[in-house]
Biopython code that builds the backbone (N, CA, C, O; Angstrom):
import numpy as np
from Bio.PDB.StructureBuilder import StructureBuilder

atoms = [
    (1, "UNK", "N", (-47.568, 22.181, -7.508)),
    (1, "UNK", "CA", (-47.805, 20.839, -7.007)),
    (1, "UNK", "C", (-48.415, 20.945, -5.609)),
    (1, "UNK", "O", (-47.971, 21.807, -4.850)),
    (2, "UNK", "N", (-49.421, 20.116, -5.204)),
    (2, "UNK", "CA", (-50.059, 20.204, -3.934)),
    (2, "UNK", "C", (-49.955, 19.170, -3.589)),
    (2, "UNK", "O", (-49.783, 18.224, -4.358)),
    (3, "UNK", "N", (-50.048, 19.057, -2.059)),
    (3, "UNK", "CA", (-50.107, 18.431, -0.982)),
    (3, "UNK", "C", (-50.082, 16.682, -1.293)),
    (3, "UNK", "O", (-49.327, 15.796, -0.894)),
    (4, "UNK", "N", (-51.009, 16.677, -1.991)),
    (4, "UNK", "CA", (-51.526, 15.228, -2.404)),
    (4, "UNK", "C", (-50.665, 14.898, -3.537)),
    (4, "UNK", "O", (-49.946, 13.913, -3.367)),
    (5, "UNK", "N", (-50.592, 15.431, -4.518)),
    (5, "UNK", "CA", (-49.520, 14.667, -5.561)),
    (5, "UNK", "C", (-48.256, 14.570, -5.059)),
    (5, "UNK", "O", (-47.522, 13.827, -5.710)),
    (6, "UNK", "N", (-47.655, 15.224, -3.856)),
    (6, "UNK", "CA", (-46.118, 15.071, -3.362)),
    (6, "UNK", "C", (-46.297, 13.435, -2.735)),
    (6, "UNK", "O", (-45.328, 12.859, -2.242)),
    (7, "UNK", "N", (-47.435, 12.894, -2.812)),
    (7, "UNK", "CA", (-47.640, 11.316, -2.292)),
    (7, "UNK", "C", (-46.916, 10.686, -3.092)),
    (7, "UNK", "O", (-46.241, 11.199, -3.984)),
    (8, "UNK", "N", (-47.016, 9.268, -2.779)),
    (8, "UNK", "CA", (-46.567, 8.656, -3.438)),
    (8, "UNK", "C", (-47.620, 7.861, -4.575)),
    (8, "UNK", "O", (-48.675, 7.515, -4.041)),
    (9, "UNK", "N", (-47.519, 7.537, -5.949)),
    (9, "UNK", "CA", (-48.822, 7.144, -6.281)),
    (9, "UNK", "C", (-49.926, 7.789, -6.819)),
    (9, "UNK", "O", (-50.795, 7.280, -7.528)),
    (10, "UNK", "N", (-49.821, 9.257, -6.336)),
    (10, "UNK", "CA", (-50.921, 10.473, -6.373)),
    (10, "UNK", "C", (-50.231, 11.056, -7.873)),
    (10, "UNK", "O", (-49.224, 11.764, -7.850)),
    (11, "UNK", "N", (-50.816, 10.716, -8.982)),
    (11, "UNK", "CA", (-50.292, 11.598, -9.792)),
    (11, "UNK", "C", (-51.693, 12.885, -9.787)),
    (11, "UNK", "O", (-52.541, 13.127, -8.928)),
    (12, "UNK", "N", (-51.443, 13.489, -11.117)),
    (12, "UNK", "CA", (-52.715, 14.911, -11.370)),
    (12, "UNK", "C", (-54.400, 14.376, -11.400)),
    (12, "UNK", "O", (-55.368, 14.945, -10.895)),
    (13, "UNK", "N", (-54.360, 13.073, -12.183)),
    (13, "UNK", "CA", (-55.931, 12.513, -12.002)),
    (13, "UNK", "C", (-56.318, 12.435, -11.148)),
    (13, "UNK", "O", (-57.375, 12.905, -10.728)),
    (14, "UNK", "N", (-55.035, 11.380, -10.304)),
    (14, "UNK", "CA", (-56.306, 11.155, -8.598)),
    (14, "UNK", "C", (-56.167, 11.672, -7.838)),
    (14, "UNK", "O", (-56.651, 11.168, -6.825)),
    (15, "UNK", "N", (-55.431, 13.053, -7.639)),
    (15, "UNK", "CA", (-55.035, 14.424, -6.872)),
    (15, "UNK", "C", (-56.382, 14.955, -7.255)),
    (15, "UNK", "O", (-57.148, 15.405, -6.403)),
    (16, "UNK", "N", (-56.702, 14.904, -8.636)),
    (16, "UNK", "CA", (-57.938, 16.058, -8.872)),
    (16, "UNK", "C", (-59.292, 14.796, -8.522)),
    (16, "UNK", "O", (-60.305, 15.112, -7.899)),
    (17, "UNK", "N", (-59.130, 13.883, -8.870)),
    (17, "UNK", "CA", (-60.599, 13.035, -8.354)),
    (17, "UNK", "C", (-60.891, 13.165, -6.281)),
    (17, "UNK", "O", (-61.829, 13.191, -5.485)),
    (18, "UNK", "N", (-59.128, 13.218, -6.278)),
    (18, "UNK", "CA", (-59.913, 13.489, -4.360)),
    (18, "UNK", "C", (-59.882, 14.642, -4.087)),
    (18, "UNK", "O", (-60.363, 14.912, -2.986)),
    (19, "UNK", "N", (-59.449, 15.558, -4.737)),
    (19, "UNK", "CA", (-60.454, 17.108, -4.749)),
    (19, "UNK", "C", (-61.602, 16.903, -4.664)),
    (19, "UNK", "O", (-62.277, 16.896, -3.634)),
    (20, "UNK", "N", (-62.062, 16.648, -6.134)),
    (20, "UNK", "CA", (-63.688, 16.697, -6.105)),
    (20, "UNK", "C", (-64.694, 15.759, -5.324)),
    (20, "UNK", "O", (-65.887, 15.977, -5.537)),
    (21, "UNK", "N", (-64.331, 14.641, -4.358)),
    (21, "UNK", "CA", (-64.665, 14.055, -3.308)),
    (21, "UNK", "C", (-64.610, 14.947, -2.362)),
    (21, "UNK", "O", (-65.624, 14.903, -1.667)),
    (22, "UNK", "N", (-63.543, 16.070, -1.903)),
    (22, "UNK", "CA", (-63.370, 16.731, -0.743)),
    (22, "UNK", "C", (-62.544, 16.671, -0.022)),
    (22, "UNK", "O", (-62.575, 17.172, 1.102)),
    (23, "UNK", "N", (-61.293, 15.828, -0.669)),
    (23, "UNK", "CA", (-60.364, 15.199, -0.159)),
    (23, "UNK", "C", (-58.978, 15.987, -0.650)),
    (23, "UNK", "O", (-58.262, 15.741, -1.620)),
    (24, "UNK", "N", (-58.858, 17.018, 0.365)),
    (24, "UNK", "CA", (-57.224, 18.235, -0.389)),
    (24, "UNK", "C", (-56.078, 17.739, 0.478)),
    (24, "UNK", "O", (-55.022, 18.109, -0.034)),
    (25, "UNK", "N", (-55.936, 17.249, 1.264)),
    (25, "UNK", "CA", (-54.763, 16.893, 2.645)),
    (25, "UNK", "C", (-54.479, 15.267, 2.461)),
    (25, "UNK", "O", (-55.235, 14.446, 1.943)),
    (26, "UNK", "N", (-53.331, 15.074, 2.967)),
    (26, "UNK", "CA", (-52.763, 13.602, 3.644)),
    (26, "UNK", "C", (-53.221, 13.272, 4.661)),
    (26, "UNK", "O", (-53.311, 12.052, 4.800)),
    (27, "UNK", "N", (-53.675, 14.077, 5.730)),
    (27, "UNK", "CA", (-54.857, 14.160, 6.891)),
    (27, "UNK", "C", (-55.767, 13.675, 6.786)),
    (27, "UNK", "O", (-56.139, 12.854, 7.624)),
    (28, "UNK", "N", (-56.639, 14.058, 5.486)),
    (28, "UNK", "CA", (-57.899, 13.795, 5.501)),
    (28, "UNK", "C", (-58.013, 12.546, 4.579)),
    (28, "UNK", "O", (-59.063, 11.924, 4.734)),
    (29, "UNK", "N", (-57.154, 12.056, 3.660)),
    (29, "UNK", "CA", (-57.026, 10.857, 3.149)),
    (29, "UNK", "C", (-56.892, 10.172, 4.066)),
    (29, "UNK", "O", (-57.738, 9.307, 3.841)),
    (30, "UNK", "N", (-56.233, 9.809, 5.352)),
    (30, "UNK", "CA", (-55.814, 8.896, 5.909)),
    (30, "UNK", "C", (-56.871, 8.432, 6.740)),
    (30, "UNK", "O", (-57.223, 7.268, 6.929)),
    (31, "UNK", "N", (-57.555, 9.990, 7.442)),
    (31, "UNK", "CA", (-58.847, 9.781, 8.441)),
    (31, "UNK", "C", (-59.622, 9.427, 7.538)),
    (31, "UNK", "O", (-60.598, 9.021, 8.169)),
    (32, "UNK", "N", (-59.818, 9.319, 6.568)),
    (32, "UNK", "CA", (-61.092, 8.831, 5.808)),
    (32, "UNK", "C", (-60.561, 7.111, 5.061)),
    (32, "UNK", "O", (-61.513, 6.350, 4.891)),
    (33, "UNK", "N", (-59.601, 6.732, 4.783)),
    (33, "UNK", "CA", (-58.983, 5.858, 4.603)),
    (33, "UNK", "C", (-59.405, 4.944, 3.335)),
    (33, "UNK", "O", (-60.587, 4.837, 3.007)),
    (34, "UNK", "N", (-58.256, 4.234, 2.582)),
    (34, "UNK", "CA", (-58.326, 3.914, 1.258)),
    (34, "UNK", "C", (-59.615, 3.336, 0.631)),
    (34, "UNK", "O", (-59.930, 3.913, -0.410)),
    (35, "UNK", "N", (-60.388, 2.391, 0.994)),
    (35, "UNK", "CA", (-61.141, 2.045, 0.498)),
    (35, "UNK", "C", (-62.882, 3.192, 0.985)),
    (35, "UNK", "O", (-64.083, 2.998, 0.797)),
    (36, "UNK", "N", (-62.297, 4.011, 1.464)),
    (36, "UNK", "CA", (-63.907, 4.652, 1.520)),
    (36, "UNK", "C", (-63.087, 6.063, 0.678)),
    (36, "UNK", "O", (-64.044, 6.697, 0.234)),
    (37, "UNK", "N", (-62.259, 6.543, 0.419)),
    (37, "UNK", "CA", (-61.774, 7.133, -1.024)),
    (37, "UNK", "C", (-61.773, 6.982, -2.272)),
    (37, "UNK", "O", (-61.703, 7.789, -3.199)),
    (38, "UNK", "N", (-61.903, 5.253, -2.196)),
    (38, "UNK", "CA", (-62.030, 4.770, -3.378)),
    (38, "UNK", "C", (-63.203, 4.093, -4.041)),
    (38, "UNK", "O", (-63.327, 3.381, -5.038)),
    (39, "UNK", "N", (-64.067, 4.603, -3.070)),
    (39, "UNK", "CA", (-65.616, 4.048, -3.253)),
    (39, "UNK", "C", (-65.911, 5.846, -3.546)),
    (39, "UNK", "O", (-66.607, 6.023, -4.546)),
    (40, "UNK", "N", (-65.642, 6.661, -3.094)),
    (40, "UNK", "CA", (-66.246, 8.095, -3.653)),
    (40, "UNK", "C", (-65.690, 8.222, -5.179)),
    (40, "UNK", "O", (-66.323, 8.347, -6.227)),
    (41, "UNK", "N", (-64.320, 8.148, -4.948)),
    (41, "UNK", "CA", (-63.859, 8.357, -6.153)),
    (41, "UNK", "C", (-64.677, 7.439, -7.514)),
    (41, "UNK", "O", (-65.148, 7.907, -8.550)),
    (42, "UNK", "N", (-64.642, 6.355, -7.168)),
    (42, "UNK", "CA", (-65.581, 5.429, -8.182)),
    (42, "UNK", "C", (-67.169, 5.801, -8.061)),
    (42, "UNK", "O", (-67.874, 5.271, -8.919)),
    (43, "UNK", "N", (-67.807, 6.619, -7.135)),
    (43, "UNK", "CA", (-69.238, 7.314, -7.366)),
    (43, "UNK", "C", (-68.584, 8.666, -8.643)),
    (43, "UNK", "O", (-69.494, 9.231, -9.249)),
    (44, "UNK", "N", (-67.481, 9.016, -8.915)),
    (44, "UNK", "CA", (-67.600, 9.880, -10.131)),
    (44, "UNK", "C", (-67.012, 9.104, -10.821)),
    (44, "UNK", "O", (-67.012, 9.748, -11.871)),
    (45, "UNK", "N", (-66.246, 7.745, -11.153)),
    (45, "UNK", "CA", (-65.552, 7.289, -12.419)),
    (45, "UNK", "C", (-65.689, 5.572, -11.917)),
    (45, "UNK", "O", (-65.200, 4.839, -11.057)),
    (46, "UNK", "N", (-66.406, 5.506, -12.737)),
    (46, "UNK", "CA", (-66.810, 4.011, -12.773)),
    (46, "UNK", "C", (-65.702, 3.137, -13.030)),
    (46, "UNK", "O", (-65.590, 1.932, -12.803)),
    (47, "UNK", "N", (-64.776, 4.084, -13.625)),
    (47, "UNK", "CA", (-63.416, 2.317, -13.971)),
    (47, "UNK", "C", (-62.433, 2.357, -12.905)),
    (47, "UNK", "O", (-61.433, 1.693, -13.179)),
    (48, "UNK", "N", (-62.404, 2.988, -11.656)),
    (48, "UNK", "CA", (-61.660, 3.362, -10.830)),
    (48, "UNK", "C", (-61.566, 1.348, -10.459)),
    (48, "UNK", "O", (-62.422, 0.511, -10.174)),
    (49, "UNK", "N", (-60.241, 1.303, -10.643)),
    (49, "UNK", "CA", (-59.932, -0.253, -10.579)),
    (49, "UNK", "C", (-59.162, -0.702, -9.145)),
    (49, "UNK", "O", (-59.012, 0.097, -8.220)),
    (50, "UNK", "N", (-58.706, -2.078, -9.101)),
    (50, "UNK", "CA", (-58.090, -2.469, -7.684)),
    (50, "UNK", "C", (-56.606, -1.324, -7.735)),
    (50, "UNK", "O", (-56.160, -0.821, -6.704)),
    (51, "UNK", "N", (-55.973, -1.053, -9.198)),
    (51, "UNK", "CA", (-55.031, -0.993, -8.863)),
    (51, "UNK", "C", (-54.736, 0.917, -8.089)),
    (51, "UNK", "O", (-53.791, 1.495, -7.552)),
    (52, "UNK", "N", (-55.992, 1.232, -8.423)),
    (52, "UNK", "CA", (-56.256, 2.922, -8.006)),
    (52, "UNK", "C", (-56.715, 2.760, -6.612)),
    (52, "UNK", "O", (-56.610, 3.861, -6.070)),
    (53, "UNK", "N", (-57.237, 1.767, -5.686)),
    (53, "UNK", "CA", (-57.748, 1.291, -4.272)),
    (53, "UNK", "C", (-56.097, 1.323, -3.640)),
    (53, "UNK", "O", (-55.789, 2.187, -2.819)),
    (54, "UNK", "N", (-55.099, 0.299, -4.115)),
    (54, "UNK", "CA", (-53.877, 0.200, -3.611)),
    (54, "UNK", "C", (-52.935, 1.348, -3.861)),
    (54, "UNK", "O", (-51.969, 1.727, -3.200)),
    (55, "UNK", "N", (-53.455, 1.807, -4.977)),
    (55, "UNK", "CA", (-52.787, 3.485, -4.870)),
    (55, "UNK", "C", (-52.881, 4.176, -3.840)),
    (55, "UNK", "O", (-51.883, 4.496, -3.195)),
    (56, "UNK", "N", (-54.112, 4.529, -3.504)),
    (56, "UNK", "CA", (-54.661, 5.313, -2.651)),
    (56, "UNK", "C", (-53.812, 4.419, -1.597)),
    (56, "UNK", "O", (-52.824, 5.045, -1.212)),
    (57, "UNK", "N", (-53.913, 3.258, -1.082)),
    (57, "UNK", "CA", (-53.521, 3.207, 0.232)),
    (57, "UNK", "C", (-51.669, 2.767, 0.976)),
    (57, "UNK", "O", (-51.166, 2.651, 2.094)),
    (58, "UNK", "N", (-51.170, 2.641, -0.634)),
    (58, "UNK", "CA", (-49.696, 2.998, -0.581)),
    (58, "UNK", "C", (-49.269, 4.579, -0.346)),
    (58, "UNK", "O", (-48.224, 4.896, 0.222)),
    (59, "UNK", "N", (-50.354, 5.644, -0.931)),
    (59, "UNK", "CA", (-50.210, 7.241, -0.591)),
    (59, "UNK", "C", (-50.425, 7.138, 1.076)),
    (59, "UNK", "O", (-49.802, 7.783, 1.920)),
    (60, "UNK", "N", (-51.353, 6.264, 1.282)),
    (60, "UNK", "CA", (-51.523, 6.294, 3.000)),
    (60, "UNK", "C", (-50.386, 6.122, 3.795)),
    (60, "UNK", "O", (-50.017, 6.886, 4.686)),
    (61, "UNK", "N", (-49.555, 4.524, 3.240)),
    (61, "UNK", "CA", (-48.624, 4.078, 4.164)),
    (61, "UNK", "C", (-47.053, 4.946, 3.802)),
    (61, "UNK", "O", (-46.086, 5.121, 4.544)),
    (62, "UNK", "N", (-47.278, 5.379, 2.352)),
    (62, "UNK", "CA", (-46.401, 5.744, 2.556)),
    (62, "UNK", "C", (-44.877, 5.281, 1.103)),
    (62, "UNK", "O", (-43.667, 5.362, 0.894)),
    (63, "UNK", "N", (-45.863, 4.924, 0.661)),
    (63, "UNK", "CA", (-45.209, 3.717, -0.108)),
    (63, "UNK", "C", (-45.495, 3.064, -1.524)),
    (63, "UNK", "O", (-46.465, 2.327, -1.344)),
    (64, "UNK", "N", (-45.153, 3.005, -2.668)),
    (64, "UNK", "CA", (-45.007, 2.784, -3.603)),
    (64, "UNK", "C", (-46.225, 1.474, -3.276)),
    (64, "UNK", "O", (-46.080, 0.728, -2.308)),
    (65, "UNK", "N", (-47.578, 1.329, -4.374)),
    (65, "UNK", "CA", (-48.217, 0.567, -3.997)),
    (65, "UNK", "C", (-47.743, -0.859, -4.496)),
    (65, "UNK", "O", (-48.466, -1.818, -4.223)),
    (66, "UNK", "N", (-46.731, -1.034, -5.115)),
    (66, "UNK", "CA", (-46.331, -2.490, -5.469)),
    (66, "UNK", "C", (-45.495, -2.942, -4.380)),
    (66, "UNK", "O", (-44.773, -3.939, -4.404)),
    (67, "UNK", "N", (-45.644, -2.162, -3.462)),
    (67, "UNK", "CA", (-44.445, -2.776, -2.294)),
    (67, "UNK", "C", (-45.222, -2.760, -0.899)),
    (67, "UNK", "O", (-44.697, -2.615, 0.205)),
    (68, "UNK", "N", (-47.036, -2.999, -1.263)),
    (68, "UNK", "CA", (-47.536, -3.425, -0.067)),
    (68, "UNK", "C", (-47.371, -4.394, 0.216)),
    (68, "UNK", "O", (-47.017, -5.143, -0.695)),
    (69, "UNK", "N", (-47.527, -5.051, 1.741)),
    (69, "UNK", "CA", (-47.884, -6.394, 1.964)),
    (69, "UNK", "C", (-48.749, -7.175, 1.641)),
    (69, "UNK", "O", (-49.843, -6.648, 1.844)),
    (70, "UNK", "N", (-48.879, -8.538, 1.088)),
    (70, "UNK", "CA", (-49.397, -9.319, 0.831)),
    (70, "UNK", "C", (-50.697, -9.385, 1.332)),
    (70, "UNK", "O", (-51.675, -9.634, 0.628)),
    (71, "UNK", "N", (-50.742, -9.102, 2.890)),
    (71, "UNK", "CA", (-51.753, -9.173, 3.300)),
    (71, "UNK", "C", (-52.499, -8.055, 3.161)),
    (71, "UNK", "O", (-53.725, -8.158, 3.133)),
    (72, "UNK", "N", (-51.921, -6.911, 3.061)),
    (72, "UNK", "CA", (-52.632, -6.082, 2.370)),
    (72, "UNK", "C", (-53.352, -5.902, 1.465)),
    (72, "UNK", "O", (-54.552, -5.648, 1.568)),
    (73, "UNK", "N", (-52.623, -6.023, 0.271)),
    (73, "UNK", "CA", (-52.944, -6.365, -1.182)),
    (73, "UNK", "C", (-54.368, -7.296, -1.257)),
    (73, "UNK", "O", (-55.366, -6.772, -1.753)),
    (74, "UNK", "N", (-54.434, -8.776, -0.718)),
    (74, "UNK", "CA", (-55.294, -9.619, -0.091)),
    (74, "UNK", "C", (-56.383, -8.719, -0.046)),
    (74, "UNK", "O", (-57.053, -8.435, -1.039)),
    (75, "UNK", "N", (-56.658, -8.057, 1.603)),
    (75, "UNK", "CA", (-57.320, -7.494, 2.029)),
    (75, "UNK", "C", (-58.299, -6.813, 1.081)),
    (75, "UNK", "O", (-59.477, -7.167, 1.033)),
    (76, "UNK", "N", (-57.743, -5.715, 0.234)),
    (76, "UNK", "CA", (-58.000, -4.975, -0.756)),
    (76, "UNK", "C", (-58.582, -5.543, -1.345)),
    (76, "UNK", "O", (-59.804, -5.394, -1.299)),
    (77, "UNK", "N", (-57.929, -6.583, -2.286)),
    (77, "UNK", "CA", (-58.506, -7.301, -3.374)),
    (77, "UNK", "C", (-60.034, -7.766, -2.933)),
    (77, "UNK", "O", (-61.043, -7.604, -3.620)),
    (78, "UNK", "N", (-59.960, -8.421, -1.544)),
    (78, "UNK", "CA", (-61.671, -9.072, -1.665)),
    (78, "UNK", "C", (-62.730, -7.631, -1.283)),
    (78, "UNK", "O", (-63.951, -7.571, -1.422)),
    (79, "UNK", "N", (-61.834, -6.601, -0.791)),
    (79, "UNK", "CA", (-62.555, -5.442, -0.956)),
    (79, "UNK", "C", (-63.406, -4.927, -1.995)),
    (79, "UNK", "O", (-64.514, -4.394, -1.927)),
    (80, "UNK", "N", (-62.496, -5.254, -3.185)),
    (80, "UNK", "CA", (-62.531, -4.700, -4.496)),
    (80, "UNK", "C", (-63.812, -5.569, -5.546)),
    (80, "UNK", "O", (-64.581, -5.212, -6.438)),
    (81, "UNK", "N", (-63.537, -6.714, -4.923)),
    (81, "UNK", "CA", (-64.316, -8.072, -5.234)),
    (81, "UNK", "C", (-65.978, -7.600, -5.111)),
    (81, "UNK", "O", (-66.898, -7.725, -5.918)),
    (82, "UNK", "N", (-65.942, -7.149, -4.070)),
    (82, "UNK", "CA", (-67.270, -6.899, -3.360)),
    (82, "UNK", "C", (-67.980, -6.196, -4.320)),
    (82, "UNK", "O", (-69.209, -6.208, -4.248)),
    (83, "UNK", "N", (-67.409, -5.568, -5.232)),
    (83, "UNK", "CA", (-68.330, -4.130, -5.888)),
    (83, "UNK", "C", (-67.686, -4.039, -7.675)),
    (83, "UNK", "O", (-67.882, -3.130, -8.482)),
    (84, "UNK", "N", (-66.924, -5.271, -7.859)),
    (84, "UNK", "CA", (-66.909, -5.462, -8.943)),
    (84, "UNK", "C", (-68.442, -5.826, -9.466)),
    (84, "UNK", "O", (-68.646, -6.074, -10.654)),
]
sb = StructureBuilder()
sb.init_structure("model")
sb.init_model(0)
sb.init_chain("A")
sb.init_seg("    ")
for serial, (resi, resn, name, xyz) in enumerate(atoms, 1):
    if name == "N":
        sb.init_residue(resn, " ", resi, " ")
    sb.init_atom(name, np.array(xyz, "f"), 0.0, 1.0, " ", f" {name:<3s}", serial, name[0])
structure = sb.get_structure()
């Protein structure tokens, strides 16, 4: 088990999709931050959805992504909006 699946959220798919972005650390997920992870990751897998954006950024905070804040979640969503 590496670095990234001990996240929270991070199972083996999107451990290995932010490999192949370039993305091996909790470091470098965070400095690079959820929605520009989840715009690479979706340049290799087109169905990468809202609920893999809030993944990624519950692995950030720390936290099971159904237990972001609202305003978070929000945030995301019109993120997600943008490029649907």
């Amino acid at each position: 088990m590496s670095e990234l699946s001990k996240l929270p959220n991070i199972g083996k798919s999107i451990e290995e999709q932010l490999n192949i972005i370039g993305i091996a650390t909790y470091d470098q997920l965070k400095e690079i931050g959820s929605k520009q992870a989840w715009l690479r990751i979706r340049g290799i897998d087109d169905s990468a959805c809202i609920n893999r954006l809030c993944a990624l950024e519950g692995a950030i905070q720390g936290i099971r992504w159904h237990n972001l804040s609202e305003d978070t979640r929000h945030d995301l969503k019109e993120f997600y909006n943008k490029f649907k």
